[in-house]
C-alpha atoms as an extended CHARMM CRD file, in Angstrom:
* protein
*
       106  EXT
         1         1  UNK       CA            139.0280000000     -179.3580000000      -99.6890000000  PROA      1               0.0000000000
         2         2  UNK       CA            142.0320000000     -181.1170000000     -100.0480000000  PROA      2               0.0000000000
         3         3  UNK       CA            143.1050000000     -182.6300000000     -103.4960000000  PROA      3               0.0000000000
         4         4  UNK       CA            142.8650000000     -186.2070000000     -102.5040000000  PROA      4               0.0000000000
         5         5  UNK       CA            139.4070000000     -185.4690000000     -101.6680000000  PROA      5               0.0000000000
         6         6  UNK       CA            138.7060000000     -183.7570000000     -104.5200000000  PROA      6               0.0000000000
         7         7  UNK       CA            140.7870000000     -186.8850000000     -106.4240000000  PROA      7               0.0000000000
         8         8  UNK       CA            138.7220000000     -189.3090000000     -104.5560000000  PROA      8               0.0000000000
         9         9  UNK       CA            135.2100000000     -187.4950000000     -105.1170000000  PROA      9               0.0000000000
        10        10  UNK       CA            135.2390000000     -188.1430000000     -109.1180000000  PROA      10              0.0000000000
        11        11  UNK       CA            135.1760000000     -192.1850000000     -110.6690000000  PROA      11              0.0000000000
        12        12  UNK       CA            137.1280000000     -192.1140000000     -113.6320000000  PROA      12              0.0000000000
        13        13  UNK       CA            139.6670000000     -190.3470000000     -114.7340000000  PROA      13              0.0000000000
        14        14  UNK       CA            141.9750000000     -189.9050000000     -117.7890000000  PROA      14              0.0000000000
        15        15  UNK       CA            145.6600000000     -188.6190000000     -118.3030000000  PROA      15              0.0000000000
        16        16  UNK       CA            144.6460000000     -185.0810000000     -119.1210000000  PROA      16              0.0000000000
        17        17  UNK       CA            143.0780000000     -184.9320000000     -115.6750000000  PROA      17              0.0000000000
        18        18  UNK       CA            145.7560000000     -186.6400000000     -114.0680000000  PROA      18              0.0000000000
        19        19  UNK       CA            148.0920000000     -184.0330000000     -115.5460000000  PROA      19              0.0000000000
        20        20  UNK       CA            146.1530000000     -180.6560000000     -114.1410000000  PROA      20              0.0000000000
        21        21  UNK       CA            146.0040000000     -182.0920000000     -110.5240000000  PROA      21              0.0000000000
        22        22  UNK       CA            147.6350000000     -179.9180000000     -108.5010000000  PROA      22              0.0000000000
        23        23  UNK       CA            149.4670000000     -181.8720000000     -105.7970000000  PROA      23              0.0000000000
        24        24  UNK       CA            151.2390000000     -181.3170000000     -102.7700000000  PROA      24              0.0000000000
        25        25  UNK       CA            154.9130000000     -182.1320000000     -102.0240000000  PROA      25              0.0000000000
        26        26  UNK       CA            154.8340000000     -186.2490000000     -101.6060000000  PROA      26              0.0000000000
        27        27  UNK       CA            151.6140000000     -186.3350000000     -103.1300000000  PROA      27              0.0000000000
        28        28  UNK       CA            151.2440000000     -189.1510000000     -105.6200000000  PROA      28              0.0000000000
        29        29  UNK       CA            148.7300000000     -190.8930000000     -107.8350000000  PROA      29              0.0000000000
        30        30  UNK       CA            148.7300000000     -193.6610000000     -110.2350000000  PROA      30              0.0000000000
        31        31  UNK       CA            145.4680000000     -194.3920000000     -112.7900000000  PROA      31              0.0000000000
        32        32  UNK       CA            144.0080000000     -197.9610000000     -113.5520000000  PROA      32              0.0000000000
        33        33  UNK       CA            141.2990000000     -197.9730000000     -115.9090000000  PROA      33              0.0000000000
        34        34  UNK       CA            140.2220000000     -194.6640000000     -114.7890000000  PROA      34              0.0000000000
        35        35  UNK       CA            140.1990000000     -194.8030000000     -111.2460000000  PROA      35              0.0000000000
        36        36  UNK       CA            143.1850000000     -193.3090000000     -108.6280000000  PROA      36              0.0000000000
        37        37  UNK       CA            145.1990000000     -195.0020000000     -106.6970000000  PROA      37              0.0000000000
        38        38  UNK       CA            147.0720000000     -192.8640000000     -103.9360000000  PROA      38              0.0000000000
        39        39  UNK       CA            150.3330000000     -194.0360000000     -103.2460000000  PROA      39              0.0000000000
        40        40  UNK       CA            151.9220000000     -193.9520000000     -100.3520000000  PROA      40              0.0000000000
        41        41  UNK       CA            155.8960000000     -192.5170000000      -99.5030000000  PROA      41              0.0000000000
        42        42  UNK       CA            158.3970000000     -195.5430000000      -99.9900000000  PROA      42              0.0000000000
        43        43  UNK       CA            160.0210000000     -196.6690000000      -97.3800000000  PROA      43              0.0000000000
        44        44  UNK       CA            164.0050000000     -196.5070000000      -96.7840000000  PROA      44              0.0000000000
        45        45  UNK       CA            164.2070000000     -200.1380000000      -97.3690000000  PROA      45              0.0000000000
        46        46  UNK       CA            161.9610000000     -199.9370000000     -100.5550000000  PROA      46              0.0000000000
        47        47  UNK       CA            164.4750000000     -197.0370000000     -102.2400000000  PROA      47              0.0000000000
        48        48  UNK       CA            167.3320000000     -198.7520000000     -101.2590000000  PROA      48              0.0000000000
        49        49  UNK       CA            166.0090000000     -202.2200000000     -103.3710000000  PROA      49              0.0000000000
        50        50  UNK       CA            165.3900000000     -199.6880000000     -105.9930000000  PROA      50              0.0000000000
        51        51  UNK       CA            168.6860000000     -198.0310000000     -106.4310000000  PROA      51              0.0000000000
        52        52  UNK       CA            170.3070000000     -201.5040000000     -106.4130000000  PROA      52              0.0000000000
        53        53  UNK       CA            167.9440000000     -202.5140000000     -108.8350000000  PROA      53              0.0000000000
        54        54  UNK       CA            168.7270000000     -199.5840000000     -110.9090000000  PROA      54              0.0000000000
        55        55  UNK       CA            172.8500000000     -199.7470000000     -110.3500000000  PROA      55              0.0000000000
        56        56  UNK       CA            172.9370000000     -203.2750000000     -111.6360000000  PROA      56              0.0000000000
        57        57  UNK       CA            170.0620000000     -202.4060000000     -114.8150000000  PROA      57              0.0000000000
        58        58  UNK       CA            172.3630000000     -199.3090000000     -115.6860000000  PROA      58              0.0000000000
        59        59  UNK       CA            175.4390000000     -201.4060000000     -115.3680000000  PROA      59              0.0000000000
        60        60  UNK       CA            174.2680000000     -204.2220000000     -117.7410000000  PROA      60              0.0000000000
        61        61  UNK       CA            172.7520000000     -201.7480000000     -120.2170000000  PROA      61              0.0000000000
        62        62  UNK       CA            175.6540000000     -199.7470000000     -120.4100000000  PROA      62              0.0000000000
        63        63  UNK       CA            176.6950000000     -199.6130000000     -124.4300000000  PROA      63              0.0000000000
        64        64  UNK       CA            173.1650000000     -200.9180000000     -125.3560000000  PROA      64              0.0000000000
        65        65  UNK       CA            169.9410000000     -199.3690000000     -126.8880000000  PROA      65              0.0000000000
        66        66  UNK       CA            167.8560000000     -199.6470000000     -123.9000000000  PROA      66              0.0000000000
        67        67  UNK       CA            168.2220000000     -196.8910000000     -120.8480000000  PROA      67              0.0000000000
        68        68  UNK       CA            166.7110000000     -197.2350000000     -117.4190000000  PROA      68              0.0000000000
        69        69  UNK       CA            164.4500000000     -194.8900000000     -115.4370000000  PROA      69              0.0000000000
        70        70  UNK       CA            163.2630000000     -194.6990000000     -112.0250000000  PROA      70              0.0000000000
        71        71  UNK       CA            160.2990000000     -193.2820000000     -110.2340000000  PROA      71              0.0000000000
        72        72  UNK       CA            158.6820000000     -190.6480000000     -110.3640000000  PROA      72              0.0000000000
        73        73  UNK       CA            158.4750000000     -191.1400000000     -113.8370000000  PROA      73              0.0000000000
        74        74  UNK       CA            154.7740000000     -191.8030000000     -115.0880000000  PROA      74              0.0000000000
        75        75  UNK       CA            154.4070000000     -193.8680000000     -118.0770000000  PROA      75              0.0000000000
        76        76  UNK       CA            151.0490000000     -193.9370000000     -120.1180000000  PROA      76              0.0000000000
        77        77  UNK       CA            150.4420000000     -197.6380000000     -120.9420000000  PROA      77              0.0000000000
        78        78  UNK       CA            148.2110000000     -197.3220000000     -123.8310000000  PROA      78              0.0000000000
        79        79  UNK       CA            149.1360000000     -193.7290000000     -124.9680000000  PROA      79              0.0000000000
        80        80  UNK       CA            146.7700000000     -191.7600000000     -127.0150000000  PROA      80              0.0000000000
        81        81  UNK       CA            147.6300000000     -188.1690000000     -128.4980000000  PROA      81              0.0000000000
        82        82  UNK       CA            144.4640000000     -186.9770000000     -127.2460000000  PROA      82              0.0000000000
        83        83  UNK       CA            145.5810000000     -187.9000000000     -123.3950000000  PROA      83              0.0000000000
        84        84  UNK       CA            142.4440000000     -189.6320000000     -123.0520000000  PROA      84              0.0000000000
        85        85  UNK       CA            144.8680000000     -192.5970000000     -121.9930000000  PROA      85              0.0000000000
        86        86  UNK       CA            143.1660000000     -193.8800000000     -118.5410000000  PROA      86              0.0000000000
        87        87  UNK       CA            146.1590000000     -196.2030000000     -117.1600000000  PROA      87              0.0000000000
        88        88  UNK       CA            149.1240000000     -194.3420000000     -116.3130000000  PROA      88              0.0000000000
        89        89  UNK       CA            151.3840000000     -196.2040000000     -113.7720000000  PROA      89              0.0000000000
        90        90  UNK       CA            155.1020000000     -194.6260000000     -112.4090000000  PROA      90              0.0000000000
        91        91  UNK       CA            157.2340000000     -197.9810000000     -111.9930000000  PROA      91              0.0000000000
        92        92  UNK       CA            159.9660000000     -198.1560000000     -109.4620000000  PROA      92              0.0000000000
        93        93  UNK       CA            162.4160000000     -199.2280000000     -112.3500000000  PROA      93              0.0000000000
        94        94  UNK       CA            161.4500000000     -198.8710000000     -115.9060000000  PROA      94              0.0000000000
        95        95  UNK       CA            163.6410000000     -200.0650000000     -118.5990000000  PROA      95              0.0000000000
        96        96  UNK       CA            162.8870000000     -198.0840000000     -122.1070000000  PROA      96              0.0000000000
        97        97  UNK       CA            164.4080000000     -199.7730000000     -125.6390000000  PROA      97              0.0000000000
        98        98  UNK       CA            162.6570000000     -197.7750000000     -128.4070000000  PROA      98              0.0000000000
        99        99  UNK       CA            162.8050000000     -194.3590000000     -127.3860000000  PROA      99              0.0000000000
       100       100  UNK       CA            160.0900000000     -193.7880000000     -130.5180000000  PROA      100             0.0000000000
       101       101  UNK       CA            157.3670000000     -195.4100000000     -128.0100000000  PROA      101             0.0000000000
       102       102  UNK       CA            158.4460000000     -192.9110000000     -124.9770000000  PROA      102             0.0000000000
       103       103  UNK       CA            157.3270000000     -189.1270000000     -125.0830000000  PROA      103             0.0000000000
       104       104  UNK       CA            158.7630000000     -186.6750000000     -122.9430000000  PROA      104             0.0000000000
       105       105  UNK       CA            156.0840000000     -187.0420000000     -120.1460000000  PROA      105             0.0000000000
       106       106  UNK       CA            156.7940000000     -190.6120000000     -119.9640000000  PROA      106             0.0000000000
């Protein structure tokens, strides 16, 4: 059985789980509220938005507080030590100001 199907078999899910899947190369997943979202590869068009996004973020933050991040990078939106978080997203372009609210997973 295939992880997707093994993903898409249970309803709710939390960061812990999220962070014991084992998936294949391209494979990726983003939680709302507990439930998985597969996401599909971006396209060439998509990535190349993205890196322009990114050049001109990194270019205007450049001697300021705040650093910039790009997918794959997952980022638990209401973090709990216990990873029972159940919303973890991976934004195409993240921009992070208080590095006290980031934790080395995201």
């Amino acid at each position: 059985m295939s992880n997707v199907v093994m993903i898409a078999e249970k309803q709710r899910f939390t960061y812990k789980d999220y962070a014991e899947w084992e998936l294949a190369p391209g494979e990726r997943f983003e939680l709302i509220d507990g439930k998985a979202y597969a996401m599909a590869e971006p396209s060439n068009l998509h990535q190349g938005i993205v890196t322009d996004l990114e050049a001109h973020f990194f270019n205007f933050l450049v001697g300021k507080l705040c650093k910039v991040r790009v997918a794959p990078y997952d980022m638990q939106i209401f973090y709990a030590e216990d990873n029972s978080d159940d919303t973890v997203l991976q934004p195409d372009v993240t921009v992070i100001c208080d590095e006290k609210k980031r934790g080395e997973e995201g």
